[in-house]
Every structure is written in structure tokens, then in C-alpha cells.
Backbone of each chain as ProteinMPNN parsed JSONL, in Angstrom:
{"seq_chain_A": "XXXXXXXXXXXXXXXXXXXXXXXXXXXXXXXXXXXXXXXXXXXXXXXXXXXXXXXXXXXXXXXXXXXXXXXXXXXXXXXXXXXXXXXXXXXXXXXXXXXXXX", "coords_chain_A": {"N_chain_A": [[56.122, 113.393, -164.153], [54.212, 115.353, -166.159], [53.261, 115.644, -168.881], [51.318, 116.36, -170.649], [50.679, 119.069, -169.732], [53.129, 120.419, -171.222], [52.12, 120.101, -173.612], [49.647, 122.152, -173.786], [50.507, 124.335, -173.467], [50.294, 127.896, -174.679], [51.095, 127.828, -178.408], [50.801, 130.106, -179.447], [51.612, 132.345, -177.694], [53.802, 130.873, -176.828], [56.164, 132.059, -177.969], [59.554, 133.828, -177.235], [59.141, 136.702, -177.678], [56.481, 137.663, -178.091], [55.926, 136.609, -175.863], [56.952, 138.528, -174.438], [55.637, 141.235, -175.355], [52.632, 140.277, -174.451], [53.52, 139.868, -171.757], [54.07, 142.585, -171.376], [51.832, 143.933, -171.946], [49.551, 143.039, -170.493], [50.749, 144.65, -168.192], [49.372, 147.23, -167.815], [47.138, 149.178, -168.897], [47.128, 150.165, -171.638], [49.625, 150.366, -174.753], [51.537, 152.435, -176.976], [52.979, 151.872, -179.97], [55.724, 152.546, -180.525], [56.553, 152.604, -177.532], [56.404, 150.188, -176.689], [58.223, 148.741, -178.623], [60.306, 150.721, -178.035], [60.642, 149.234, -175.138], [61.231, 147.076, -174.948], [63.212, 146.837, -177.336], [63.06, 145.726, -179.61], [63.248, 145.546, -182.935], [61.244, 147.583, -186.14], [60.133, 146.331, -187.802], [60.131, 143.087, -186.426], [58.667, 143.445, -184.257], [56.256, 144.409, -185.729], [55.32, 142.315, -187.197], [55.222, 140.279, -184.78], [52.828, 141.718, -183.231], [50.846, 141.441, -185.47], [50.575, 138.822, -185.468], [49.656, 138.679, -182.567], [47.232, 139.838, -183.126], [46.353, 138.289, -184.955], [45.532, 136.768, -183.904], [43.396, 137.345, -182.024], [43.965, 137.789, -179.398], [45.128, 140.726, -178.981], [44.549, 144.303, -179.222], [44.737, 146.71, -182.234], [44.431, 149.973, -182.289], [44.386, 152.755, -184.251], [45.637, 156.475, -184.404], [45.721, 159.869, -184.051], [48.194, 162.248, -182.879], [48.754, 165.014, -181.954], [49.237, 165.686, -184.739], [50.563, 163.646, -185.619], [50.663, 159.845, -186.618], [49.537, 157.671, -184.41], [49.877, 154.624, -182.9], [48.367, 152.147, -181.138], [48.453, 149.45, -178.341], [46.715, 147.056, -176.88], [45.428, 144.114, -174.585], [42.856, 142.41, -175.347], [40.075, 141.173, -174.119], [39.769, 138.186, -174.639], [42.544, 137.706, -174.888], [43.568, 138.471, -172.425], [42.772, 136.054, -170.901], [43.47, 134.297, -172.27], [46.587, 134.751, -171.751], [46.394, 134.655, -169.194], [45.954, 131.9, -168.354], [47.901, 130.344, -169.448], [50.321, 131.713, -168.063], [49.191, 130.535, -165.247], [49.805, 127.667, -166.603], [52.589, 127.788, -166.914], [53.414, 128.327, -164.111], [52.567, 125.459, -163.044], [54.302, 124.379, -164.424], [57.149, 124.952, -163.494], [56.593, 124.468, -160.458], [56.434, 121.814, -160.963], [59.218, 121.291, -161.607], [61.19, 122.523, -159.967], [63.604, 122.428, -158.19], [64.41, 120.37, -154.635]], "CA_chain_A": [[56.093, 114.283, -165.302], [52.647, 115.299, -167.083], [53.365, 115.617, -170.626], [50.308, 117.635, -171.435], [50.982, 120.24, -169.68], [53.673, 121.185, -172.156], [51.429, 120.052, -175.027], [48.681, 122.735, -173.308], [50.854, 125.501, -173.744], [49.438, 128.158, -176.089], [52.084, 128.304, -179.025], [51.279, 132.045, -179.922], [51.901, 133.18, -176.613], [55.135, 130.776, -176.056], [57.263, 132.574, -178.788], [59.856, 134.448, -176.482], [59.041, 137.884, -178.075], [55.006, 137.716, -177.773], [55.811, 136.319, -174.419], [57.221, 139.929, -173.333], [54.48, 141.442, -175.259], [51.779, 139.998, -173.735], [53.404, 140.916, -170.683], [53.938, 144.287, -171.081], [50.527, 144.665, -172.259], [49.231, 142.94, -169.322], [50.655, 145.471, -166.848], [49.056, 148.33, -168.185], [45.719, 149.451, -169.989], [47.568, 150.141, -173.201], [50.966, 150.763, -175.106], [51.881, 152.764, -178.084], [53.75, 151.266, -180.534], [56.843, 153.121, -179.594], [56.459, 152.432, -175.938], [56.868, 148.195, -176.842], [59.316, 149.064, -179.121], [61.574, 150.915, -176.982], [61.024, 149.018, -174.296], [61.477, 145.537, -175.348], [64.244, 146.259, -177.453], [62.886, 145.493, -180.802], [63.124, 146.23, -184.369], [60.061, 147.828, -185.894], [59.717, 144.502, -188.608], [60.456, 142.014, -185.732], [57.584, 143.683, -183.317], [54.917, 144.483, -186.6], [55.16, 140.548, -187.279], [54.818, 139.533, -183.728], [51.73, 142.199, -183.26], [50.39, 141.038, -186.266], [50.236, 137.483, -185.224], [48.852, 138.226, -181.768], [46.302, 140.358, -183.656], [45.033, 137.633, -185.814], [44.563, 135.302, -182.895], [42.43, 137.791, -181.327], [45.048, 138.521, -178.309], [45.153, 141.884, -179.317], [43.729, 144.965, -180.411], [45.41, 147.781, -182.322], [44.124, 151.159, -182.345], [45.305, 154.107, -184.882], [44.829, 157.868, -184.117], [46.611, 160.629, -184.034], [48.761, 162.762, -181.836], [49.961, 166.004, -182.355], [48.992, 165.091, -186.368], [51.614, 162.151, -186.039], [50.056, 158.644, -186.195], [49.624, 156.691, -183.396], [49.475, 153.325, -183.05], [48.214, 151.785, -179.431], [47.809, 147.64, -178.486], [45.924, 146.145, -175.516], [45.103, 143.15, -174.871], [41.909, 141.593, -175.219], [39.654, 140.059, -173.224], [40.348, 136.77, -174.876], [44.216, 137.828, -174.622], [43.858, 138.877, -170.632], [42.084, 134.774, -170.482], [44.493, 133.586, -172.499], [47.607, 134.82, -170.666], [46.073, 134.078, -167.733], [46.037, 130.745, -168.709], [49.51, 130.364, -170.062], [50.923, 131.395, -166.677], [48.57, 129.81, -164.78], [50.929, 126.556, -166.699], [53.945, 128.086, -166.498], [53.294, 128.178, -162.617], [52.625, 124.396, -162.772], [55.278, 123.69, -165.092], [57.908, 125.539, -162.109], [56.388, 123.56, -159.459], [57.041, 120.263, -161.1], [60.553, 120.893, -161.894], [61.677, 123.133, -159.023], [64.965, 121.4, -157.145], [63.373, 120.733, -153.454]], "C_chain_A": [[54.729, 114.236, -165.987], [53.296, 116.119, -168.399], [52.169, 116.767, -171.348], [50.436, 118.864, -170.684], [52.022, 121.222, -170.099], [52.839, 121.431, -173.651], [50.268, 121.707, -175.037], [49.072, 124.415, -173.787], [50.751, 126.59, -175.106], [50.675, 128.46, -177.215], [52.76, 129.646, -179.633], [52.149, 132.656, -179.079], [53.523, 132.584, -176.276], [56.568, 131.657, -176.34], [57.818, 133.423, -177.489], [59.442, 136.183, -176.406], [57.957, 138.206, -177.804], [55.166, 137.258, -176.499], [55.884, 137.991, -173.66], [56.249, 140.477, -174.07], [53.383, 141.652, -174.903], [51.651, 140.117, -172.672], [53.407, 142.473, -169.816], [52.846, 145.034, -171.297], [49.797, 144.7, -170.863], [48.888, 143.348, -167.808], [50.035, 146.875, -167.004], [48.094, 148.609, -169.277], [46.131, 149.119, -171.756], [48.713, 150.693, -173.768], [50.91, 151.357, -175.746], [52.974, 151.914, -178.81], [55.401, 151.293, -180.238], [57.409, 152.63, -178.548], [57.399, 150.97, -176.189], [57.75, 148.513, -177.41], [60.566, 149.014, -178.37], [61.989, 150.382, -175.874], [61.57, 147.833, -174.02], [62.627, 145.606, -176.589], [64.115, 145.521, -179.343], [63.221, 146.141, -181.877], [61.427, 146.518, -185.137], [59.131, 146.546, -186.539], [59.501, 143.272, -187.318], [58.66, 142.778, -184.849], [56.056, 143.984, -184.313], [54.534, 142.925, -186.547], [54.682, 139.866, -185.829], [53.603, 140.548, -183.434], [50.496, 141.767, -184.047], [49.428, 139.519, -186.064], [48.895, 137.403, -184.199], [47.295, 139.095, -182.095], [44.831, 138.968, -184.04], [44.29, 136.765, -185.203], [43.705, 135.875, -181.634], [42.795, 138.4, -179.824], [44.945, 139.902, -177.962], [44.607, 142.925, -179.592], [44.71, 146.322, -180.88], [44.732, 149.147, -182.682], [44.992, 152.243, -183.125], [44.451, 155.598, -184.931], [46.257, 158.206, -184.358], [47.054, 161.551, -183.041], [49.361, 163.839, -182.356], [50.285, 166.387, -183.998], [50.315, 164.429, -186.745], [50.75, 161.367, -185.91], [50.486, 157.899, -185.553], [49.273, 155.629, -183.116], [49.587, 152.816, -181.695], [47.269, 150.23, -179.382], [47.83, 148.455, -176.831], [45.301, 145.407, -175.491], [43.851, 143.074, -174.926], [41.302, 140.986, -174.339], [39.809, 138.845, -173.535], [41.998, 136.534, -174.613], [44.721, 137.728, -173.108], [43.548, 137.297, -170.553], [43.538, 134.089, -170.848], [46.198, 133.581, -172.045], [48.037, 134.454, -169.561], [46.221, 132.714, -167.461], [47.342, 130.03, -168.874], [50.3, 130.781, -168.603], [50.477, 131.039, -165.96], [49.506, 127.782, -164.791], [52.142, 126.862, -166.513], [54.26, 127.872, -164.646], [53.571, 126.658, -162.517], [53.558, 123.857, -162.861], [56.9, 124.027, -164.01], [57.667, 124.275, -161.301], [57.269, 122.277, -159.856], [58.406, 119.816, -161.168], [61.537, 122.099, -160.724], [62.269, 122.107, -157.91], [64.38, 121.227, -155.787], [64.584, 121.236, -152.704]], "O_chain_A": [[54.209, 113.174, -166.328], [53.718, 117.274, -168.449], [52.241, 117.628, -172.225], [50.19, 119.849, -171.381], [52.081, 122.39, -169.714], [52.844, 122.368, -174.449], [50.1, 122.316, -176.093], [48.363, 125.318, -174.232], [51.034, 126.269, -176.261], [51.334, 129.451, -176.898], [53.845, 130.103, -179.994], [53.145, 133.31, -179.391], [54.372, 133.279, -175.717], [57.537, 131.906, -175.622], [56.981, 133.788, -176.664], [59.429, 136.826, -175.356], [57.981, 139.23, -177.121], [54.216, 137.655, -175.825], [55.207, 138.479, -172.756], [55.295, 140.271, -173.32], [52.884, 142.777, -174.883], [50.58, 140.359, -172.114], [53.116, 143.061, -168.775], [52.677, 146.23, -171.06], [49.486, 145.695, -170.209], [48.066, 143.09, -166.928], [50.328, 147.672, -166.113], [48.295, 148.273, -170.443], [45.728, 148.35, -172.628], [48.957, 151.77, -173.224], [49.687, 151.49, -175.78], [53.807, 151.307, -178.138], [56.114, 150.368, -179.85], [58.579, 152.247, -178.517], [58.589, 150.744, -175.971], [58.62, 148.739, -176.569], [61.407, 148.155, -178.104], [63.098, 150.598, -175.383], [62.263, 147.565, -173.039], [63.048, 144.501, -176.932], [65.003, 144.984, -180.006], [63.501, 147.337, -181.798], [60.488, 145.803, -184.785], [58.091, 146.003, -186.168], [58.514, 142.552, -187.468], [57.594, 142.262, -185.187], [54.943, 143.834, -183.811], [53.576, 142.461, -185.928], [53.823, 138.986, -185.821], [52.787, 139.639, -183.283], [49.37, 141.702, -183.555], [48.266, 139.211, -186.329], [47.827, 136.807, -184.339], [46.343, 138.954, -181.327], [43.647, 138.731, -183.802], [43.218, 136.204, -185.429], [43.386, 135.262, -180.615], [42.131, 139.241, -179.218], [44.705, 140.268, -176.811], [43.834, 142.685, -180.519], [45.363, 146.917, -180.023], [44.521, 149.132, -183.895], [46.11, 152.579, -182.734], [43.297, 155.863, -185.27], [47.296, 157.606, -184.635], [46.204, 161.728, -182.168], [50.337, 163.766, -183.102], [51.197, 167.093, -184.43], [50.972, 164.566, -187.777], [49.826, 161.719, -185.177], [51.568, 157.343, -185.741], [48.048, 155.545, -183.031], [50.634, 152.939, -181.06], [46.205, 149.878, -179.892], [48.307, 149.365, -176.154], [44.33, 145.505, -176.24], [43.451, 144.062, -174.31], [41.936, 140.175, -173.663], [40.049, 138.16, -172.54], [42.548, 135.494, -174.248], [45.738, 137.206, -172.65], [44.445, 136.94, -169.789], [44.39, 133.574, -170.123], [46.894, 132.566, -172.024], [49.098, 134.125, -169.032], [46.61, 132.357, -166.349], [47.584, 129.03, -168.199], [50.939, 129.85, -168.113], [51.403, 130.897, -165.161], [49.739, 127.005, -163.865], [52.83, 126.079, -165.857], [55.243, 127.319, -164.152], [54.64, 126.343, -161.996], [54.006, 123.051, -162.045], [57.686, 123.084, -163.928], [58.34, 123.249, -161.401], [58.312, 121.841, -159.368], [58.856, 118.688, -160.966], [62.713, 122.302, -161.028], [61.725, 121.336, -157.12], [63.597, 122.162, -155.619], [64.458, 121.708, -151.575]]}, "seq_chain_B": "XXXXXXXXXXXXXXXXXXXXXXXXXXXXXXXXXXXXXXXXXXXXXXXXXXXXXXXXXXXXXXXXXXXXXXXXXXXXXXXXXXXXXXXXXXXXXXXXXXXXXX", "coords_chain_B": {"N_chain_B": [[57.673, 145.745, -165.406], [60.338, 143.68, -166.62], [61.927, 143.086, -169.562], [64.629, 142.103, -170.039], [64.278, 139.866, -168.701], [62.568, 137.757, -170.562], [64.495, 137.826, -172.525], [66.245, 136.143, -171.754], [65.715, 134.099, -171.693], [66.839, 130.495, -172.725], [67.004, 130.177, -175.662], [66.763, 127.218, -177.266], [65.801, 125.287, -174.886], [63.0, 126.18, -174.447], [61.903, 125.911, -176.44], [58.53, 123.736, -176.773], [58.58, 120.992, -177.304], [61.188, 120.37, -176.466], [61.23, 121.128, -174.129], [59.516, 119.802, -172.604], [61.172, 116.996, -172.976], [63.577, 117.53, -171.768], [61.99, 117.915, -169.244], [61.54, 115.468, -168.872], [63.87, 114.024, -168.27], [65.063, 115.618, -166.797], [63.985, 114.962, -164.307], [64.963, 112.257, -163.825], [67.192, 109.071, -163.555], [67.925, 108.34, -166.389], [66.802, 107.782, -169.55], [65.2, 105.692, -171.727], [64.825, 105.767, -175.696], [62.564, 104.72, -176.737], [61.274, 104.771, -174.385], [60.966, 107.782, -173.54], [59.916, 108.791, -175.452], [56.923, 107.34, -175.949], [55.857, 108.368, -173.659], [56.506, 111.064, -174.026], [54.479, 111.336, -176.219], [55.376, 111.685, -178.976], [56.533, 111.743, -182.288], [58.968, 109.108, -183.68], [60.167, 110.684, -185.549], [60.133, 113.196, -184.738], [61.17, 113.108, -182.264], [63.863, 112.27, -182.662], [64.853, 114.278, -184.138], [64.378, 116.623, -181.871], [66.76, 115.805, -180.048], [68.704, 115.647, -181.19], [68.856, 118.717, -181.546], [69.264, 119.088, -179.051], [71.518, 117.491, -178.098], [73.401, 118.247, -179.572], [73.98, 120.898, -178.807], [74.919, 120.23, -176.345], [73.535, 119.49, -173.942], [72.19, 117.055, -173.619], [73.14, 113.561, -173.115], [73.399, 110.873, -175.437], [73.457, 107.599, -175.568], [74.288, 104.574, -177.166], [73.458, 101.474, -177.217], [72.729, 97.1, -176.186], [69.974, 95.48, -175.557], [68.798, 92.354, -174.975], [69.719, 91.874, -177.162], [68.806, 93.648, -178.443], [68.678, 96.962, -180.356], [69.692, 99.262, -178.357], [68.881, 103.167, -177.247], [69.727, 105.637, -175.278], [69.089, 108.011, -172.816], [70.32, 111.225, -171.363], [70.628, 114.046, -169.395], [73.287, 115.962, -169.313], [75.984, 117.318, -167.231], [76.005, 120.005, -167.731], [73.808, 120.681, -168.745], [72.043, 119.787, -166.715], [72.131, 122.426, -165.31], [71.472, 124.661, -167.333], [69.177, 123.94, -167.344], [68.004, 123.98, -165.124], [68.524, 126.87, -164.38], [66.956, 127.916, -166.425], [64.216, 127.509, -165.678], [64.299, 128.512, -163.108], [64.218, 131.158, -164.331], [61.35, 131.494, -165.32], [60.363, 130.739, -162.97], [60.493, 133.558, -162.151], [59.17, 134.533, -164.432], [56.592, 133.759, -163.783], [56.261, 135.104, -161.147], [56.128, 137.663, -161.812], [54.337, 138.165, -163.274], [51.83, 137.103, -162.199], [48.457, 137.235, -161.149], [47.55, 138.987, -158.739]], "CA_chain_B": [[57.954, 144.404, -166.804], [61.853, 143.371, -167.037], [62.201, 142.719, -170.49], [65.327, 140.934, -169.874], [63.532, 137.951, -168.152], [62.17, 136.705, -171.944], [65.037, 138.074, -173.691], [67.335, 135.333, -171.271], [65.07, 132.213, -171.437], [67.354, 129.948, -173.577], [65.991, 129.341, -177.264], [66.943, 125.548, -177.177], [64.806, 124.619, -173.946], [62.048, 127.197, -174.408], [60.916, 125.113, -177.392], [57.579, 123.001, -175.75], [58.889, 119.47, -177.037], [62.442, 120.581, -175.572], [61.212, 121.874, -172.567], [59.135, 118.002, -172.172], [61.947, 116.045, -172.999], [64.441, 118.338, -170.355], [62.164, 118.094, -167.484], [61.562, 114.344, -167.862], [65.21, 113.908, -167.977], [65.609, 116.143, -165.134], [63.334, 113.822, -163.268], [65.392, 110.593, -163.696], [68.743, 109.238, -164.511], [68.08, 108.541, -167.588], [65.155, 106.908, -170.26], [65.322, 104.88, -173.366], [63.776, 106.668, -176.547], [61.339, 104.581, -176.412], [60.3, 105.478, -172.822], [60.745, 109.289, -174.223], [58.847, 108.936, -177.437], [55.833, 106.696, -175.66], [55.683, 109.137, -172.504], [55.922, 112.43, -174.666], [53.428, 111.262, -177.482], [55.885, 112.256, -179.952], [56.701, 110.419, -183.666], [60.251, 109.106, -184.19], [60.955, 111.744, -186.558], [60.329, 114.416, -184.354], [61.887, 113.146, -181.21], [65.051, 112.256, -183.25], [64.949, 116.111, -184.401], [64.858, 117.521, -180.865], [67.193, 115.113, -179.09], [70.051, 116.351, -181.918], [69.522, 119.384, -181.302], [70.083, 119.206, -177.309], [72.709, 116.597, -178.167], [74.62, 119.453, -179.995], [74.174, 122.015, -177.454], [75.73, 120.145, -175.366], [72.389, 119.652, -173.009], [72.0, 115.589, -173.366], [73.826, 112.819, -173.801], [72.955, 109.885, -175.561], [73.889, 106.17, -175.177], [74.112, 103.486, -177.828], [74.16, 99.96, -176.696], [72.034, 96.368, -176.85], [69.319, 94.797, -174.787], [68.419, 90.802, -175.381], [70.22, 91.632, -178.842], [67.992, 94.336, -179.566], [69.732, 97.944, -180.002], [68.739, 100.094, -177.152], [69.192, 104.204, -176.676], [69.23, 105.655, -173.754], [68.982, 109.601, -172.889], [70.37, 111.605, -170.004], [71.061, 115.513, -169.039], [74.432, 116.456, -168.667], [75.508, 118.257, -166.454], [75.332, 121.514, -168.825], [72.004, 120.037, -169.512], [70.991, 119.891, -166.095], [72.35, 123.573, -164.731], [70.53, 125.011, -167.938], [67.404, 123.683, -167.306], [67.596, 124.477, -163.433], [68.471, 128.627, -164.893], [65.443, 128.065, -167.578], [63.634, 127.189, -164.422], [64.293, 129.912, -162.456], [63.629, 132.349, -164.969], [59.893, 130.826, -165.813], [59.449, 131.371, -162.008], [60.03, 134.429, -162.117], [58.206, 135.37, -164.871], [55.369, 133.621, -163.401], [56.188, 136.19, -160.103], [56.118, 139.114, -162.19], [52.455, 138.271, -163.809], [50.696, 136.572, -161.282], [47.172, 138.285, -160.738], [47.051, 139.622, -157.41]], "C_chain_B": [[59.991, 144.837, -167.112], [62.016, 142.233, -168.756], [63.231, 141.974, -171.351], [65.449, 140.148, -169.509], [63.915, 137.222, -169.478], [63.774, 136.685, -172.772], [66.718, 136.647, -172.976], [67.076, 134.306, -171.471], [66.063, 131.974, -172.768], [66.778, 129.324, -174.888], [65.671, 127.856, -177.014], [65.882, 124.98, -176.23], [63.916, 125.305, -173.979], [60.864, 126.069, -175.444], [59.937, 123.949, -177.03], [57.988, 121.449, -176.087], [60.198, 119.252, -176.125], [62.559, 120.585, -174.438], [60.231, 119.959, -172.136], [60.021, 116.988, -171.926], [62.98, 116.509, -171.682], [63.705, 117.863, -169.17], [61.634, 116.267, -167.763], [62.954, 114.187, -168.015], [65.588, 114.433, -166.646], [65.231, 115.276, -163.932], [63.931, 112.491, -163.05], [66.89, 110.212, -163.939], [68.733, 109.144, -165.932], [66.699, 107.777, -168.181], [65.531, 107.087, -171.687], [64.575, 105.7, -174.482], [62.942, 106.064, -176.438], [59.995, 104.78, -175.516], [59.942, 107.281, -173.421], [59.641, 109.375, -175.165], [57.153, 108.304, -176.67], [55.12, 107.855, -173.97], [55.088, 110.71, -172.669], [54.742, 112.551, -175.935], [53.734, 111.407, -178.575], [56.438, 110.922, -181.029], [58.415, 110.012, -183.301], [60.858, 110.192, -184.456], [61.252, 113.163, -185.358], [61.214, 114.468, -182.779], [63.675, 113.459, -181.367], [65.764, 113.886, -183.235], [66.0, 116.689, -182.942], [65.904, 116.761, -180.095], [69.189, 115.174, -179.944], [70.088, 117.399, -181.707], [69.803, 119.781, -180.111], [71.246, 118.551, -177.167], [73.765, 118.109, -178.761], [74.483, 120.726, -179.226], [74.931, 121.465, -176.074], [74.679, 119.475, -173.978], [72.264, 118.013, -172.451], [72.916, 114.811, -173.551], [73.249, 111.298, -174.345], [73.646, 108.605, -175.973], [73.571, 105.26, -176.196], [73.938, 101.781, -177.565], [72.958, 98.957, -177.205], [71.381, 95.759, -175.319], [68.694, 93.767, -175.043], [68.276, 91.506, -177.169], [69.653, 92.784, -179.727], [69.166, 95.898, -178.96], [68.825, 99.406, -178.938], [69.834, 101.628, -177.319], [68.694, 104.306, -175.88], [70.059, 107.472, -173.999], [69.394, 110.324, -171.427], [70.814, 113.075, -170.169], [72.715, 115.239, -168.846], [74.889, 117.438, -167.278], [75.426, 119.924, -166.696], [74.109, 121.389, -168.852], [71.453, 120.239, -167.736], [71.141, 121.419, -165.523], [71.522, 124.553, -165.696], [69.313, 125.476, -167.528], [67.208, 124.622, -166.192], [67.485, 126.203, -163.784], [67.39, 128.849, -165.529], [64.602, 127.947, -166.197], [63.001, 128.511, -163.4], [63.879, 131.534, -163.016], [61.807, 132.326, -165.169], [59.463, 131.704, -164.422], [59.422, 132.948, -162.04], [59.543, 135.61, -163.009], [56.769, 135.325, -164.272], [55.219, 134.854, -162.206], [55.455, 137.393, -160.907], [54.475, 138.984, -162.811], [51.552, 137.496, -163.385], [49.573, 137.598, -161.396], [47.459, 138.273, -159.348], [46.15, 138.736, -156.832]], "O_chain_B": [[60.594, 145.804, -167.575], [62.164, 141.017, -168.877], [63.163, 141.479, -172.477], [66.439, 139.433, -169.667], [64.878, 136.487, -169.702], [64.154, 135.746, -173.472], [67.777, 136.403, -173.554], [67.925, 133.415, -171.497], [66.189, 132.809, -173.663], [66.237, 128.229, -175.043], [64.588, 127.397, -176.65], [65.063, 124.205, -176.722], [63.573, 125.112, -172.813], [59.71, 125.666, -175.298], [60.589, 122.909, -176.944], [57.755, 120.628, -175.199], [60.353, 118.345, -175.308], [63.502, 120.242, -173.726], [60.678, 119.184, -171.291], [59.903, 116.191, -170.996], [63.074, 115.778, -170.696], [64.315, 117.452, -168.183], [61.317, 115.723, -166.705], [63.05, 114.622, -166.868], [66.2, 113.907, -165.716], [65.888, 114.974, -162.936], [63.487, 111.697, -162.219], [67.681, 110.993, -164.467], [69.487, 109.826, -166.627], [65.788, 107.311, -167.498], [65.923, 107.983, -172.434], [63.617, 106.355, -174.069], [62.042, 106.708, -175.899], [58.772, 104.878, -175.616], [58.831, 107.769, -173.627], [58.683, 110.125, -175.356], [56.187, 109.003, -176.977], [53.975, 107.836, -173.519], [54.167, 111.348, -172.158], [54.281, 113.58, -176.428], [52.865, 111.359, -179.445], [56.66, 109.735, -180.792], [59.01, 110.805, -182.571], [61.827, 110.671, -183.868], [62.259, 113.858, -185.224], [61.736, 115.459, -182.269], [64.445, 114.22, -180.781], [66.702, 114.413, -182.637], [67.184, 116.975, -182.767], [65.93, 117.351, -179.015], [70.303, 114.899, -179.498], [71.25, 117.769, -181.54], [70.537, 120.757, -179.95], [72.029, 118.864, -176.27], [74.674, 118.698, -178.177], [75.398, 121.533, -179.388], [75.362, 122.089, -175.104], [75.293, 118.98, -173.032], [72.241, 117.699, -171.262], [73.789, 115.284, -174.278], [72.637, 110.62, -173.519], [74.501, 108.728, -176.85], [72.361, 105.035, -176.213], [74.807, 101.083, -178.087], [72.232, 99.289, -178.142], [72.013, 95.611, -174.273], [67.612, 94.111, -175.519], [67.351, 91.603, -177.976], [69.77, 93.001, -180.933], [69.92, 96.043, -177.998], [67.801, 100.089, -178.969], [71.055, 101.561, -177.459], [67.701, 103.726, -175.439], [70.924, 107.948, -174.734], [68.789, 109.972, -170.415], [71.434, 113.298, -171.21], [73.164, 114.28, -168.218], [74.146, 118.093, -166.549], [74.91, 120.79, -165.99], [73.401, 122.377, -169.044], [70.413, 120.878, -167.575], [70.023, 121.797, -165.17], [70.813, 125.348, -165.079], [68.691, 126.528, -167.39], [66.55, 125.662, -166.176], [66.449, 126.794, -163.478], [66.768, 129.891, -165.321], [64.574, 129.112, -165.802], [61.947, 129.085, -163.13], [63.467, 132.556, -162.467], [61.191, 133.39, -165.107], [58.752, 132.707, -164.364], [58.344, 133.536, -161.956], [59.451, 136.82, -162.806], [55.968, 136.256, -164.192], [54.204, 135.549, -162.241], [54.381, 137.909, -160.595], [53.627, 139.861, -162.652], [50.558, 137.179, -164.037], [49.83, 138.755, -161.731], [47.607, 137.14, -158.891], [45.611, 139.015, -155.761]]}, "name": "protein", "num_of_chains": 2, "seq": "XXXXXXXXXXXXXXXXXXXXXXXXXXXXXXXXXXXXXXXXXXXXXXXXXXXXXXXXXXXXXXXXXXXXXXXXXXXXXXXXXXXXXXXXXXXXXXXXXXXXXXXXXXXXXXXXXXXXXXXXXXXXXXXXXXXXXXXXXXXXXXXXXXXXXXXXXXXXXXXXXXXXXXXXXXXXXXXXXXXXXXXXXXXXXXXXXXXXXXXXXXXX"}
């Protein structure tokens, strides 16, 4: 058992909610607010707060324009966010290995 | 992106001291808090914490008794505790599947 490789794990990213987040950003240039929303299942409070967060830790970026003269609101990650993800399953991988039944 | 991966991982073991203490348990028959607490780096206070609340989930069980007079715990998975983990497990991998880089 290695012990730091739970300690390692980034705490923004473990939350379960910023976990799907980060992966739905991941697979695709960029979301609308909407998009995450609907697709993950959220409320719009529960997904502002977790945007918010991965905002402040640089994860993130949010973009506002308009559409149609509605406002649009569009995340994608970061190049520090794409590292840091990368990273974060990069342990998750390890953390599998070690505890995967043989 | 299956957004019902994250939304399955189990709160209780998700949490990174939870998820430390689970997989060395999974690894052994069992280990004294002290082995726990000196292995995971963690205070008293906070081991205590997480080891009630896997004890009340049902996840661990823990052992009272005495060793040359002194009072010894002792920590082990159930077997709720270990089928859990093994499902938490399986889900991790395959989040890691789903966001591997190429």
C-alpha cells in the first residue's frame, strides 16, 4: 500500500461532481452551461458552485456571449486543468492497479 | 462521458482518507490503529472520525481486546466492506478507461 498516492490526489478535482465535470470538459473543446447541466444531471446552484470552484483554481475558464440575444455561458478547461486532470487519472490508474483482485 | 460512472462511486469510500484506510484493509486481514494511523500519517482524531463512519456503514469492523495488558484495536473489512470497495474499484477503472489519453 503507498499511502501518498491517496494523499497526492488533487482535492478539487476528487469531489464526485467536478470529477464528471472535468470529464465532460475533457472530451470536448467546450460546453455551454446548459449542455453540463443537462447532461450531468444537475441543479443550476449545485453546478454554479462547483464551476465556481474549478474556476478559482484555474481548472477552468468561463466565457459569456450571446446567442440569438440570450446569454451564453461556455467552460473549457484549461491548460492547467487538461495537466491537472491528466494527473489525477494518471493516480486513479495507479490507485486501480494496486487494489485490483488478481 | 457516462455521467452515471461519478454519480455511482460511493460517497463513504470516495473520501481520500476512506479510500486509504479501505485499500489497506483490503490488502490484509486486518491492522491495529496504530498500524493504520502510523502507515496512513493520520492524527488520532481524524482516524477515529473515518473509521466510525465506515464502522456505521457497515464497511469495517472493529475489535476491542488487550496485548501484554495494554488495550489493543484492531480493524478489518467486512464482507460489505470488502464487495464495496471491489465495486468502488471497478468503477475508478473505468473511469480511468473512459479518460485515458489516447
Amino acid at each position: 500500500m503507498k499511502p501518498d498516492l491517496f494523499l497526492q490526489l488533487d482535492r478539487v478535482i476528487h469531489e464526485k461532481g467536478r470529477l464528471a465535470i472535468m470529464s465532460s470538459l475533457a472530451a470536448t473543446p467546450d460546453l455551454s452551461f446548459t449542455e453540463l447541466r443537462d447532461t450531468l444531471g444537475m441543479t443550476d446552484g449545485n453546478l454554479t458552485t462547483h464551476l465556481r470552484i474549478l474556476q478559482e483554481e484555474g481548472f477552468i475558464a468561463v466565457a459569456k456571449s450571446y446567442q440569438n440575444r440570450r446569454p451564453l455561458t461556455t467552460c473549457s478547461l484549461t491548460a492547467a486543468g487538461r495537466k491537472a486532470f491528466a494527473e489525477y487519472i494518471t493516480l486513479l490508474e495507479q490507485i486501480v492497479q494496486q487494489n485490483k483482485l488478481p
